[in-house]
C-alpha positions as CSV (number, residue, x, y, z in Angstrom):
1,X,88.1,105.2,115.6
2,X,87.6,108.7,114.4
3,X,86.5,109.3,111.2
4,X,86.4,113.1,111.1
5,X,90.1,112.4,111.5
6,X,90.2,109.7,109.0
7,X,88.5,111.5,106.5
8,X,90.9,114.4,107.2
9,X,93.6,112.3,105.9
10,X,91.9,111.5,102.4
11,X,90.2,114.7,101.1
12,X,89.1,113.6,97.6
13,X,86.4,111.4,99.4
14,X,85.0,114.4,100.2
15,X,83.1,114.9,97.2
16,X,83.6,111.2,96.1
17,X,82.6,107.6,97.6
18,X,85.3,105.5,96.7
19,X,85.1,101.6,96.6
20,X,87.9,100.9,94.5
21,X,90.3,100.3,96.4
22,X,91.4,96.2,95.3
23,X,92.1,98.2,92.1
24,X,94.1,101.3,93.9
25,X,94.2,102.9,97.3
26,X,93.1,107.0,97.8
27,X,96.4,108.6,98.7
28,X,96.3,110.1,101.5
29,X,97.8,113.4,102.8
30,X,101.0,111.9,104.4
31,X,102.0,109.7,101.3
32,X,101.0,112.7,99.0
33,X,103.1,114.7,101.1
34,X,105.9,112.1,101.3
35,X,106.3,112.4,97.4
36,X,105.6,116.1,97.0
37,X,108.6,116.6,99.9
38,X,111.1,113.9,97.8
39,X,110.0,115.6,94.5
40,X,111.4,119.3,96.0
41,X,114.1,118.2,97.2
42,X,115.3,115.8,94.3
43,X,114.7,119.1,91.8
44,X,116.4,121.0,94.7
45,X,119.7,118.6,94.2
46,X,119.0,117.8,98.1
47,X,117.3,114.4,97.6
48,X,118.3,112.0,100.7
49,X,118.8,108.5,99.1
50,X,119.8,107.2,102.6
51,X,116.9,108.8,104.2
52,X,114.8,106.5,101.4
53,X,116.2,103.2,102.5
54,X,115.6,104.2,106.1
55,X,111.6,104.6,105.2
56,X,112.2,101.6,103.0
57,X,113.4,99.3,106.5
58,X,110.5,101.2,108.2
59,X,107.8,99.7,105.9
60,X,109.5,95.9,106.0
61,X,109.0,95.9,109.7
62,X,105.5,97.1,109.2
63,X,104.6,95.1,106.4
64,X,106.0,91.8,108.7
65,X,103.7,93.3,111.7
66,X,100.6,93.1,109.2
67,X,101.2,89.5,108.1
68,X,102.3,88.3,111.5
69,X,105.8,88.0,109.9
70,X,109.3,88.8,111.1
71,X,110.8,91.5,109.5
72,X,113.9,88.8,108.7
73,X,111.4,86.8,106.6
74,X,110.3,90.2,104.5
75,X,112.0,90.8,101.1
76,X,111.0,94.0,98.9
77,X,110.2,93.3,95.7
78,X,108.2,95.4,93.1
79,X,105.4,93.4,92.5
80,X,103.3,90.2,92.9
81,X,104.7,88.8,90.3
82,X,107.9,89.4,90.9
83,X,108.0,87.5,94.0
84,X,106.3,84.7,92.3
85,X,108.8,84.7,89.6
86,X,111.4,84.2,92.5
87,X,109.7,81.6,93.6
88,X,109.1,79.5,90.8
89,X,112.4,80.8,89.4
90,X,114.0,78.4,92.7
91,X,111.8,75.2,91.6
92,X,114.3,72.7,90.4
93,X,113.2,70.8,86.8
94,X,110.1,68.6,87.3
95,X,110.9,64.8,87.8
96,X,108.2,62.6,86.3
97,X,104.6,63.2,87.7
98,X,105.5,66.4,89.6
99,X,102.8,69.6,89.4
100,X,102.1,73.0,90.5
101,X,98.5,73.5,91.6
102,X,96.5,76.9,90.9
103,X,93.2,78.0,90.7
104,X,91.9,78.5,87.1
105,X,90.7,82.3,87.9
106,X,94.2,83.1,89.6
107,X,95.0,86.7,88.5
108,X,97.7,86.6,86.4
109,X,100.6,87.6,88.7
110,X,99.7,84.7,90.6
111,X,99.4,82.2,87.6
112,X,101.9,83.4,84.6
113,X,105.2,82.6,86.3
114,X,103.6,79.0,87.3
115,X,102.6,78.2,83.8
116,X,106.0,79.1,82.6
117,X,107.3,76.1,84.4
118,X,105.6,73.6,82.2
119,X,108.9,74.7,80.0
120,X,110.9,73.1,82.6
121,X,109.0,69.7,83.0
122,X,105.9,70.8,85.5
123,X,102.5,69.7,84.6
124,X,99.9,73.1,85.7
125,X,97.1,71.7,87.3
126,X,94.1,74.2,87.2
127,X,91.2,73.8,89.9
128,X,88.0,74.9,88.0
129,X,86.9,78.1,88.8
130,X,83.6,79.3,90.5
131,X,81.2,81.9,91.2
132,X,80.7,80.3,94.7
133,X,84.4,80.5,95.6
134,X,87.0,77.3,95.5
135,X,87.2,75.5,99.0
136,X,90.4,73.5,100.2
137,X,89.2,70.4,99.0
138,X,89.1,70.8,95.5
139,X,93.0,71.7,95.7
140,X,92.8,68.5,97.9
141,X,91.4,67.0,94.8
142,X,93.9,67.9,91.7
143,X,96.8,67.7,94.5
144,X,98.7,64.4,95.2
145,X,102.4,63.2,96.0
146,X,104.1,65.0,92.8
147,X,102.6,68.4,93.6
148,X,105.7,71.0,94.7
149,X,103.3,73.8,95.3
150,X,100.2,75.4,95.5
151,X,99.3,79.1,94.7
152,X,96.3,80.8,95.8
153,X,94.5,84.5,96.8
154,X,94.0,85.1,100.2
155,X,91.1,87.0,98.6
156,X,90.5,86.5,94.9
157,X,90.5,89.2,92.6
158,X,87.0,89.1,91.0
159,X,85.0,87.4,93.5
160,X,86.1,88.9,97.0
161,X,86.1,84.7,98.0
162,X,88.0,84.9,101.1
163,X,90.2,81.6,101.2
164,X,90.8,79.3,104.1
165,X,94.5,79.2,104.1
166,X,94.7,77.0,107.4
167,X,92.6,74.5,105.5
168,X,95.0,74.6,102.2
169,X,98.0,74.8,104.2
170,X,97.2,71.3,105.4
171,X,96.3,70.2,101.7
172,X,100.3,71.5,100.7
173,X,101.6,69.6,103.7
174,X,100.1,66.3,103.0
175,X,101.4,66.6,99.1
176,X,105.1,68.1,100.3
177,X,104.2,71.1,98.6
178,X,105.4,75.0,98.8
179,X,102.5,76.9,99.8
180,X,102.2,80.3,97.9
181,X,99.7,83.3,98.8
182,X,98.9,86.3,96.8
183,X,97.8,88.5,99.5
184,X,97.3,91.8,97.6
185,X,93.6,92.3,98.1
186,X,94.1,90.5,101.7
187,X,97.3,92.4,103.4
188,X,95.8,95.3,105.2
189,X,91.5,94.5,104.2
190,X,91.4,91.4,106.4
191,X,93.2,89.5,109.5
192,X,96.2,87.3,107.8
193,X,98.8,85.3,110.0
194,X,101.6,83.4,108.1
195,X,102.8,81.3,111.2
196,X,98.8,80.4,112.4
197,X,98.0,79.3,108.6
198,X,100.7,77.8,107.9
199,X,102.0,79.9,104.9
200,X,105.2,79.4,103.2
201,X,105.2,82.5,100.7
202,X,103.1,85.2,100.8
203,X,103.0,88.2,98.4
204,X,101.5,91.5,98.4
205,X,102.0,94.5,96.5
206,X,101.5,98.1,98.3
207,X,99.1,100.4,96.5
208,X,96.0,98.5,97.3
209,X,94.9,98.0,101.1
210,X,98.3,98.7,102.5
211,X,97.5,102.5,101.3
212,X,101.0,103.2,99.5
213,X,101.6,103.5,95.7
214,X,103.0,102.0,92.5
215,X,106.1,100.3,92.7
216,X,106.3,98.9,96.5
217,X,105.8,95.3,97.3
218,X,106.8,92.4,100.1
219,X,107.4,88.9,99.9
220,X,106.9,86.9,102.9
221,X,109.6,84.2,103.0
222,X,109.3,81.5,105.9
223,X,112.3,81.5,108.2
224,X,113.1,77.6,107.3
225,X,113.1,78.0,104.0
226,X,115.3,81.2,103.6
227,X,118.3,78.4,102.7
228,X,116.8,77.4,99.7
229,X,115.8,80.4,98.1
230,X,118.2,82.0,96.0
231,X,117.7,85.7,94.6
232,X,117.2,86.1,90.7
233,X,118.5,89.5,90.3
234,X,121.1,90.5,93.1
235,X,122.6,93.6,93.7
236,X,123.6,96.0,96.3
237,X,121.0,95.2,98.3
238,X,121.2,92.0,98.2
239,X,124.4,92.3,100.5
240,X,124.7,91.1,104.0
241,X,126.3,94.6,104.4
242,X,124.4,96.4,102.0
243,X,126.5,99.7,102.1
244,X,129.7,97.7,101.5
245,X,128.5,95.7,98.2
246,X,128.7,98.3,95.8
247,X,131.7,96.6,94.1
248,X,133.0,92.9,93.5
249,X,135.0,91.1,93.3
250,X,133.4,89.2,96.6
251,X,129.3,88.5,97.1
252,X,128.4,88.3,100.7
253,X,124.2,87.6,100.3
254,X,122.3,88.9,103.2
255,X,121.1,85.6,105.5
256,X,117.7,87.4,105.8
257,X,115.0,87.5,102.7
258,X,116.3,90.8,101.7
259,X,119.2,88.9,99.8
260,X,115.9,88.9,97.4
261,X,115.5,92.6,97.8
262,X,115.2,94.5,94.1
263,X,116.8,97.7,94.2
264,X,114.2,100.2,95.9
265,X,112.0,102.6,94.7
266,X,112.8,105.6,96.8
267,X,109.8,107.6,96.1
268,X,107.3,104.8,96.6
269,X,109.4,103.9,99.9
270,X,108.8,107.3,101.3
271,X,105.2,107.2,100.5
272,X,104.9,103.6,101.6
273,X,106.3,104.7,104.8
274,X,103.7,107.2,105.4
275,X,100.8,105.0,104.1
276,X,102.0,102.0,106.3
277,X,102.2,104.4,109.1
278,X,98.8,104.5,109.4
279,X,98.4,101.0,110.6
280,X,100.5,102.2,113.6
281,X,98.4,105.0,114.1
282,X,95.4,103.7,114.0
283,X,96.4,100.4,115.0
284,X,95.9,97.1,112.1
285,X,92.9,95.9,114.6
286,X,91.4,98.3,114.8
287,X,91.0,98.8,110.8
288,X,90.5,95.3,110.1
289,X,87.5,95.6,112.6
290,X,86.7,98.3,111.4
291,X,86.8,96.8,107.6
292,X,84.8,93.8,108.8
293,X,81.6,96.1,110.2
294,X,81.6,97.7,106.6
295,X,81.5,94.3,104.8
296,X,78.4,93.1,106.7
297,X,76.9,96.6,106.1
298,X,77.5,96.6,102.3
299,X,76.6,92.8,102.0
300,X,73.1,93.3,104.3
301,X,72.4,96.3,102.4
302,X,72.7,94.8,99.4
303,X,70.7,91.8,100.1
304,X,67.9,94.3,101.1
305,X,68.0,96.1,98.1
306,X,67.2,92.6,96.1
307,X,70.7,92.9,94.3
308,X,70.7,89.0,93.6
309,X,73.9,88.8,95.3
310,X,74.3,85.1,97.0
311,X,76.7,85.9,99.7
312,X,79.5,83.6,100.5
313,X,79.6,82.4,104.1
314,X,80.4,84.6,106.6
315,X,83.8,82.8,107.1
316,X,84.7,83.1,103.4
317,X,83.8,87.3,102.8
318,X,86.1,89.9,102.2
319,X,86.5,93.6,101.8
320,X,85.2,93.0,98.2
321,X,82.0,92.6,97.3
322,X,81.1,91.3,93.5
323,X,77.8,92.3,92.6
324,X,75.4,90.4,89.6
325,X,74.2,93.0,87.7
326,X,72.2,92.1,84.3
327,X,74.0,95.7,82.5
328,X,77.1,95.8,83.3
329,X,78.0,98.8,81.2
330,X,74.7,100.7,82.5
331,X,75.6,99.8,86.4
332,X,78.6,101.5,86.3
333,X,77.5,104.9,84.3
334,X,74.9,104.6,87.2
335,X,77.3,105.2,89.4
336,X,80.2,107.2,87.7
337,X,76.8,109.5,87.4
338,X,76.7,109.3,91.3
339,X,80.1,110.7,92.2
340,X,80.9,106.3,93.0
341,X,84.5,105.0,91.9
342,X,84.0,101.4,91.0
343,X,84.9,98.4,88.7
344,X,83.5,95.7,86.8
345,X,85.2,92.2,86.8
346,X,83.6,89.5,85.1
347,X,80.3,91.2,83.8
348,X,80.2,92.3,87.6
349,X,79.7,95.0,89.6
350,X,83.1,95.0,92.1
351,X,83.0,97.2,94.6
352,X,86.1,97.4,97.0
353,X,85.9,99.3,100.3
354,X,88.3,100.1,102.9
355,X,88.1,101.9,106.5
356,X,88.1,105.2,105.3
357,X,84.4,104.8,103.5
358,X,81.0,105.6,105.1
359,X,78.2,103.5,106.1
360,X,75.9,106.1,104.3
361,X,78.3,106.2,101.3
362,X,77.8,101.7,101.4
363,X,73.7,102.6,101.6
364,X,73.5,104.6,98.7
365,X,75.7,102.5,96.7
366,X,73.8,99.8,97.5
367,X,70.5,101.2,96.3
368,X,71.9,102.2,93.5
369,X,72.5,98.9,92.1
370,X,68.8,97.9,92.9
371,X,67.2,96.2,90.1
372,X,69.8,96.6,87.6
């Protein structure tokens, strides 16, 4: 890859190292464009609405390209909890015995709209949390024959634990359960495949990793399950001919997911047309590769630097790195001092890199954070 022409395309890292992306991606100069080019023109009295759907059908099929979706199976929704709200929204009431299975550190787009169902019979089982990441057997463990689904992150929020979705998909399958995957600090940091891992839902919002802004999100539905899911808020776009479903009296619903389409966003489309279009232009390998060599970098370097990090297994890291830092308030004025964009989560340290960072950017964060 070339990062002079990487960098090119995000110029406030110039003066900036940036690893805060599970919280918000840089914009770059083609999304920033995308919205300074819609903003003219809708002041202008010239806006293209049409022109916005087009980006908005651009960025399904590349969205379904990223997951290993088809672009059928893609609904647009506005958030992650959104399309978990569908989700649960299409659970009938609970017989006797029957659960939902979450993780107790789920961020809350990925846990509210499950605990809501206790209202309608469900009994939330919560897998204890851990510093050392949740493996598929302790679903394995709270799950049995009255579960009806089980959410999870691909990559959990705080930690950066990268979760074996194979291994829980097989956990869902012996209970009968829906399988349901936040993937907004996965889609675009790390390799995901829905069909290989067995993935009934997956959700991911767009201004993390998938480099687009506020306001854009997908929701993976699996092809055999389309039937069953009914959409909560339909409108126009919900339409199996869109353009013809302004009006009733008759409701023709779409026979693809995007009969669960919200209405869209038509500046965030634009710029989530130009952010997903790097993917094509650099190709998704080759910036998950690329995202992968950084990890091991940050993760070796801070090991050297005696952070008291305890990597997870090679298997089970991510694009986020959680960092044990005895101050957490004095770590980060550290590094604000330093020209470094990070977070704390948890009384940690989280830094959050993507493929636009530099290895020499990772080192000096990393001693940085030595001894603190």
């Amino acid at each position: 890859m070339n990062l002079v022409e990487i960098r090119d395309l995000f110029p406030a890292l110039k003066d900036t190292i940036y690893l805060n992306t599970a919280t918000m991606a840089v914009g770059c100069v083609p999304a920033r464009e995308a919205y300074e080019r819609a903003v003219q023109l809708w002041s202008a009295g010239r806006f293209d609405w049409m022109e916005a759907e087009r980006a908005g059908e651009d960025a399904r099929a590349m969205f379904a390209q990223i997951v290993g979706a088809q672009r059928e199976e893609i609904a647009i929704v506005p958030a992650v909890s959104s399309a978990a709200g569908i989700v649960a929204a299409n659970l009938p009431a609970a017989k006797r015995g029957e659960n939902i299975v979450v993780a107790a550190n789920e961020f809350s787009s990925n846990y509210f709209p499950w605990l809501l169902l206790r209202e309608r019979g469900y009994e939330v089982r919560a897998v204890p949390s851990s510093d050392h990441g949740i493996p598929a057997g302790a679903y394995g463990e709270v799950a049995d024959g009255g579960t009806r689904l089980i959410a999870v992150s691909a990559v959990q929020s705080a930690t950066g634990y990268r979760t074996d979705l194979a291994a829980l998909s097989q956990v869902a399958a012996r209970s009968g359960a829906w399988f349901f995957v936040d993937a907004c600090q996965a889609a675009g940091a790390v390799p995901l495949d829905v069909v290989r891992d067995g993935v009934d839902f997956l959700a991911a919002a767009s201004h993390k990793f998938l480099l687009g802004s506020r306001g854009m999100g997908y929701l993976f539905v699996r092809r055999q399950l389309l039937d069953r899911i009914q959409p909560i808020l339909p409108g126009w776009k919900a339409g199996r001919k869109p353009l013809e479903s302004f009006y009733g009296p008759a409701m023709d619903l779409s026979p693809t997911a995007s009969k669960l389409d919200a209405s869209l966003a038509w500046f965030a489309a634009l710029a989530d047309q130009a952010g997903l279009g790097l993917f094509r232009r650099f190709g998704t390998e080759a910036i998950l590769d690329r995202n992968a060599q950084l990890s091991r970098r940050l993760f070796d370097a801070l090991i050297t630097n005696r952070s008291g990090l305890q990597p997870f297994p090679q298997a089970h890291r991510s694009t986020i790195v959680s960092v044990p830092v005895a101050d957490a308030e004095a770590a980060m004025a550290r590094l604000r001092n330093a020209g470094v964009v990070a977070s704390a989560r948890a009384g940690r340290v989280r830094l959050a890199l993507h493929f636009y960072n530099l290895e020499e950017d990772i080192d000096r964060v990393a001693g940085l954070l030595a001894g603190i």
